[in-house]
N, C-alpha and C positions, 0 to 999 in steps of 0.2 A: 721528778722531771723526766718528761721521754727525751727519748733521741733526737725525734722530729724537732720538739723546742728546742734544746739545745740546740741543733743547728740551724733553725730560724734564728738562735738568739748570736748566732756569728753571722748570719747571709743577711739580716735585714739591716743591720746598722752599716758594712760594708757596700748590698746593691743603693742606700740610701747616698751614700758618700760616693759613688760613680755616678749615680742619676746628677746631682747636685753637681760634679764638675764639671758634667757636660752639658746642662742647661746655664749655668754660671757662665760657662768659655761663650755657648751660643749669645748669651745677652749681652755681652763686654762686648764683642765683636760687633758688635750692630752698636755700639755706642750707647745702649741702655744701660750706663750704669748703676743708678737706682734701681733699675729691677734685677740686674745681676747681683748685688749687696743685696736684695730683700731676697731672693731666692738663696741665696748661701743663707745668708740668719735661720731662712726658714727651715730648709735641711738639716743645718745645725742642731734646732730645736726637735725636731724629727728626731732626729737619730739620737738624740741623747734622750727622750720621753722611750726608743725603743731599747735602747740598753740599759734605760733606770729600770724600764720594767721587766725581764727577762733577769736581771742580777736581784731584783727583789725576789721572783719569783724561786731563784735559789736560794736565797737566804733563807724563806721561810718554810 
């Protein structure tokens, strides 16, 4: 594993979890809450498909 991935594999699961709290806060505020809960889930799932896959790729 180079460098560059390992710190992809710390910067994408982090800028994914700022993006998601500040589109999440934008949708609450405006009273969308279905779409602020769909957008957290979604991020959620984002960021853990990026850190399943980056910890795989050190495993193996």
């Amino acid at each position: 594993m180079s460098v560059f991935e390992f710190v992809l594999s710390i910067a994408v699961p982090i800028l994914i979890a700022i993006y998601t709290v500040n589109v999440t806060i934008w949708y609450w505020k405006r009273r969308n809450r279905l779409a602020a809960v769909g957008s957290g889930l979604l991020a959620l799932l984002g960021a853990g498909f990026s850190i399943g896959y980056f910890t795989m790729r050190v495993l193996l």
